[in-house]
C-alpha positions in Angstrom: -2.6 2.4 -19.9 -2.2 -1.0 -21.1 -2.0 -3.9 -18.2 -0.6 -7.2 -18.7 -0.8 -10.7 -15.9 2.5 -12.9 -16.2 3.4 -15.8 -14.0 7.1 -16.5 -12.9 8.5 -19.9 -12.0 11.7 -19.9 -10.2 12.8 -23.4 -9.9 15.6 -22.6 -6.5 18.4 -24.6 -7.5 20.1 -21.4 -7.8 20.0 -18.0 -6.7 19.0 -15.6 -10.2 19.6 -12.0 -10.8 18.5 -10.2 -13.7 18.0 -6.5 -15.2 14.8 -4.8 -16.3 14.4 -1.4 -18.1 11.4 0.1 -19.4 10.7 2.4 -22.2 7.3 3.5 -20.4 6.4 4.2 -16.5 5.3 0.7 -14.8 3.8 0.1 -11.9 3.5 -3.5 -10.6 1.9 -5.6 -8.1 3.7 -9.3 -7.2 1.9 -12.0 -5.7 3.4 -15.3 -4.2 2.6 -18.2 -2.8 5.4 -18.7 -0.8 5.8 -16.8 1.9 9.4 -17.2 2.5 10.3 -15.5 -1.0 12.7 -12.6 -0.5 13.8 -10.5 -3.5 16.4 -7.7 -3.3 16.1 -5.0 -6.1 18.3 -1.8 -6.2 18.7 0.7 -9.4 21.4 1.3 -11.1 22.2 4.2 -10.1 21.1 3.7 -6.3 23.5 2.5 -3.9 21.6 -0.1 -1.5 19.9 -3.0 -2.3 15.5 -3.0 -0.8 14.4 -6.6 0.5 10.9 -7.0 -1.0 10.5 -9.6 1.8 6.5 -9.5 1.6 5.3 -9.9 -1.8 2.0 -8.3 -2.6 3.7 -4.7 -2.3 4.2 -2.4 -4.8 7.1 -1.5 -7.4 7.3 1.6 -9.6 9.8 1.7 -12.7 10.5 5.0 -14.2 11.2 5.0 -17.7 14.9 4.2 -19.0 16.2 3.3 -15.7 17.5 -0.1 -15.0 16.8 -1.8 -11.7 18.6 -5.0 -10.5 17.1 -8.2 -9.4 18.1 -10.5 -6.8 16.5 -13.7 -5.8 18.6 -16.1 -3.1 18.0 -19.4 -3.9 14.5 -20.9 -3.2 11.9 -22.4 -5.2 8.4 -20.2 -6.2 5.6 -19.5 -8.3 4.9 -15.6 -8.6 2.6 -13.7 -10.6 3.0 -10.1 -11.8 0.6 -7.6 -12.7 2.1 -4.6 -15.0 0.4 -1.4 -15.6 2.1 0.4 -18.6 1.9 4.0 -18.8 2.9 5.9 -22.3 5.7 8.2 -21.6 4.5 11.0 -23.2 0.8 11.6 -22.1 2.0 10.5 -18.4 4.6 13.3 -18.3 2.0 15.6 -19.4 -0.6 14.8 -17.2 1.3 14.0 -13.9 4.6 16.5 -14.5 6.7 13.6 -13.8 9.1 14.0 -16.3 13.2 14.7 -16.5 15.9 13.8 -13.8 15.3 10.6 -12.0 17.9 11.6 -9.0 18.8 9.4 -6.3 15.9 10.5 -3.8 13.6 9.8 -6.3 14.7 6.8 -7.2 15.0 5.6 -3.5 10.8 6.6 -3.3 10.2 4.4 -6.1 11.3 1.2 -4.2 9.0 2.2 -1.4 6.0 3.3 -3.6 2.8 3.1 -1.4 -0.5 4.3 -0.9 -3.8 2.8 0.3 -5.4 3.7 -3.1 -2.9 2.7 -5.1 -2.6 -0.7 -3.6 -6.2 -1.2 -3.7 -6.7 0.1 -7.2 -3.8 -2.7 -8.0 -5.6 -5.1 -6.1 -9.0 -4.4 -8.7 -7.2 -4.7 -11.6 -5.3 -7.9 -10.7 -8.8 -9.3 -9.9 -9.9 -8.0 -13.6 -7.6 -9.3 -15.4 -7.6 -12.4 -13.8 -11.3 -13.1 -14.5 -12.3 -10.1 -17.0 -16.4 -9.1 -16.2 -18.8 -6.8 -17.6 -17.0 -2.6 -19.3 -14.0 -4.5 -18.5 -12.3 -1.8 -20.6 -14.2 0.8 -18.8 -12.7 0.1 -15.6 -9.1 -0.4 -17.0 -9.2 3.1 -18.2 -11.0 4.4 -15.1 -8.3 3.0 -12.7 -5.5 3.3 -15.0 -6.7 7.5 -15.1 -6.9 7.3 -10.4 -3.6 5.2 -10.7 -1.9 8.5 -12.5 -2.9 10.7 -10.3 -2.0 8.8 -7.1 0.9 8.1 -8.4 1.6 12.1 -9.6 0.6 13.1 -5.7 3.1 10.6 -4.2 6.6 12.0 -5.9 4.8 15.5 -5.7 4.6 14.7 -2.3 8.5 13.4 -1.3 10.3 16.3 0.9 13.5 18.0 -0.9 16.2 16.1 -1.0 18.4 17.0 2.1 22.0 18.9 0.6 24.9 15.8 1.0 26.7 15.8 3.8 30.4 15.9 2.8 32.6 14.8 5.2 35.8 15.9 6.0 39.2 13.6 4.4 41.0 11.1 6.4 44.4 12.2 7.0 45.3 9.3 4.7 44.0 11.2 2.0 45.2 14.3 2.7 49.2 12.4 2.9 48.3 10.7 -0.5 47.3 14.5 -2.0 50.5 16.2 -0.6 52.6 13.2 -1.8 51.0 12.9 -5.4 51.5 16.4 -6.0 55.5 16.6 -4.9 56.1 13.4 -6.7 54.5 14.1 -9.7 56.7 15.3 -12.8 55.8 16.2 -16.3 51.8 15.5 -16.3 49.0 18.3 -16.0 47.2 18.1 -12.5 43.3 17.8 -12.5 40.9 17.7 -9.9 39.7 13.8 -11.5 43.2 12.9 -11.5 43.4 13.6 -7.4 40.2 12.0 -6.9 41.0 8.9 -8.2 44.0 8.4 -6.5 41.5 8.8 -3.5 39.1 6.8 -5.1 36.6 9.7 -4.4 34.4 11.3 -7.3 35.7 14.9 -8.3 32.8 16.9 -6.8 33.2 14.8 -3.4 36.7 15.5 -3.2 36.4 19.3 -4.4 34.0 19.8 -1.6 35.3 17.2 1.4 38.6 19.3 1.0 37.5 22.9 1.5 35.6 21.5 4.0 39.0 19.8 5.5 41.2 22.4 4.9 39.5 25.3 4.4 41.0 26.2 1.0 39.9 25.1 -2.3 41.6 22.1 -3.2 42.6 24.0 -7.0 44.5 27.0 -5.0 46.2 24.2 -3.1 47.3 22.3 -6.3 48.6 25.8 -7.4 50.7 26.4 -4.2 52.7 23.4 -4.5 53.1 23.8 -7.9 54.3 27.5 -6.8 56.7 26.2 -4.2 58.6 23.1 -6.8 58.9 26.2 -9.5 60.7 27.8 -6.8 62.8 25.3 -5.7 63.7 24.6 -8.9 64.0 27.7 -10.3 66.7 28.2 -7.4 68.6 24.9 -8.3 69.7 27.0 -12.1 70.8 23.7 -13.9 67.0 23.7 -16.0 65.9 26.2 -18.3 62.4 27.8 -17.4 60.9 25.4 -20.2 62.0 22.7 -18.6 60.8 23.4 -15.6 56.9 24.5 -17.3 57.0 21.0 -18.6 58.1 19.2 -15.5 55.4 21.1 -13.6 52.8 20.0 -15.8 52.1 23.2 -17.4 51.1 23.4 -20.8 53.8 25.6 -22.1 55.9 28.5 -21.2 53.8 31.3 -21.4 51.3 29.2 -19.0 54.1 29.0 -16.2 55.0 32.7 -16.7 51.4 33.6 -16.2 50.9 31.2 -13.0 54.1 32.1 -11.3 53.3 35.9 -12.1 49.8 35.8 -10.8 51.4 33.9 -7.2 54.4 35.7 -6.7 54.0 39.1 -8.8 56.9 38.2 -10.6 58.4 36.4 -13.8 60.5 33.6 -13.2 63.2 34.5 -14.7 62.9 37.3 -12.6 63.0 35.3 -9.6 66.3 32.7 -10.8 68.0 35.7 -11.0 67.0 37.6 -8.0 67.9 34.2 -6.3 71.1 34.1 -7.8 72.3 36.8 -5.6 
């Protein structure tokens, strides 16, 4: 572990927001004298912003992750302590390695721990006026520091399943009006979920859960019921109708419309016919 003491100067006249990202694991301890400093920081890949209103708590970087600062405007003096922890022989020895999801991410804006704090506390003291096997005791805290900070995320309780909701009725309109209107363009699953402005998994899920049918079956039966209707209108061949359906080509309309109706299309037009 290496540990390094830097001072901050924000001069107020504006508010400031910057980035960091680490190639190691960091833990850090902030100290101000100004007690009406607030700083927001959020992740990258978090949603919500956590108000550090009390400096003098704790803040945990994984490695590789970028984390968003945000300081309204006010003027202060702020000192950081930075305990840097090689990637490699950290992993190893606390099993913190991999996937940084959401849950963990949110526990390492709320990183705490008597020890830890107290530990932080030490070193900041250490550094700050360096005394007899300093090096001794950076090692020696740095070694309790990986382990209490192993036993918190070892700790945190599984992350609970999402809770998808079910789609407005808005969305459900825009769906059944997106696929009637649509001509001559294959249908995805991303495709519908950005007309919803909805990620693809959300929108796969929120749907059954709405509906109760998968949202690709339901893309299939419209589809099934335009071939029909056009197939019934006998002014387009069956080619044109594949492409105006989206399909890739013929054969891909023959096997679709087979598979839904148990029978060929051109089957159908002519059964229709009479």
């Amino acid at each position: 572990m290496t540990v390094q003491l830097e001072d901050y100067w924000v001069d107020g006249t504006e508010a400031a927001e910057f980035y960091t990202c680490y190639q190691q694991h960091v833990l850090s301890l902030v100290q101000s004298h100004s007690s009406n400093l607030q700083v927001w920081t959020r992740f990258a890949e978090s949603q919500d912003y956590v108000l550090h209103r009390n400096l003098g708590n704790l803040a945990y970087d994984p490695p590789k992750v970028q984390r968003q600062v945000y300081m309204p405007k006010h003027p202060a003096h702020q000192r950081t302590l930075s305990c840097y922890f090689d990637s490699t022989i950290f992993s190893q020895s606390t099993g913190l390695c991999g996937d940084w999801d959401l849950n963990r991410l949110n526990a390492c804006m709320k990183i705490n721990g008597p020890l830890m704090l107290t530990a932080m506390q030490q070193l900041f003291r250490e550094v700050s006026s360096p005394g007899f096997a300093y090096d001794i005791l950076i090692d020696s805290v740095g070694r309790l520091l990986s382990v209490e900070i192993a036993r918190y995320f070892h700790s945190l309780p599984p992350p609970r399943s999402p809770n998808y909701r079910r789609l407005s009725q808005r969305h459900l309109d825009r769906i059944h009006e997106y696929l009637h209107e649509i001509q001559g363009q294959k249908i995805t699953i991303e495709l519908l979920a950005n007309i919803c402005d909805l990620s693809a998994d959300h929108l796969r899920r929120a749907f059954r859960e709405s509906t109760g049918q998968s949202l690709g079956s339901y893309v299939e039966e419209i589809r099934i019921s335009k071939a029909k209707s056009l197939l019934n209108q006998h002014h387009l061949s069956i080619k044109q109708i594949a492409h105006c359906l989206g399909f890739a080509n013929t054969n891909s309309f023959y096997v679709a419309f087979r598979r839904a109706t148990g029978e060929t299309p051109k089957a159908y037009q002519v059964r229709s016919q009479h």
